[in-house]
Residue, then its C-alpha position, 0 to 999 in steps of 0.5 A: x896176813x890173816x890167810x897165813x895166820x890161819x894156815x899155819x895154826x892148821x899145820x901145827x893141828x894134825x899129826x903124823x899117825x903112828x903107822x905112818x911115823x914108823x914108816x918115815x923112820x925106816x927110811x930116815x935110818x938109812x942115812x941117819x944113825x939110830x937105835x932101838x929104844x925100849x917101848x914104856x919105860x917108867x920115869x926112873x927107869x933107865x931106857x934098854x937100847x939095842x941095835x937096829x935090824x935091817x929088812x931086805x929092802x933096806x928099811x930099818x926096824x926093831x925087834x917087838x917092844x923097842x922103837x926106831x929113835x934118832x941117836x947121836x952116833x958112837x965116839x970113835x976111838x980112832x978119832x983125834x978129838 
């Protein structure tokens, strides 16, 4: 029990380097909806969002000074809910 214990506090201590997490993200947007989100924002500031670019391999990025964010996907006008 103590093992577990153990093991679990040292997986909640590291941390994914940044390189590394933009790097997951450019996988994840190929089957997850995503935007491009502005790079520091103050606390009132309202955050700028613009479309995902897409490099030849397929892997998404943004253009300098925006950053990969998960998104919920636009409302369809064609839907019946």
């Amino acid at each position: 029990m103590m093992l577990l214990s153990v093991l679990l506090l040292a997986g909640c201590g590291t941390s994914v380097p940044p390189e590394e997490q933009a790097r997951r993200m450019a996988g994840a947007c190929q089957t997850r909806f995503c935007t491009c989100q502005q790079e520091d924002v103050g606390i009132l500031t309202r955050i700028k969002k613009a479309p995902v670019q897409w490099r030849l391999n397929g892997d998404a990025y943004c253009q300098e000074g925006y950053t990969l964010k998960f998104d919920e996907p636009p409302k369809s006008s064609l839907s019946p809910w």
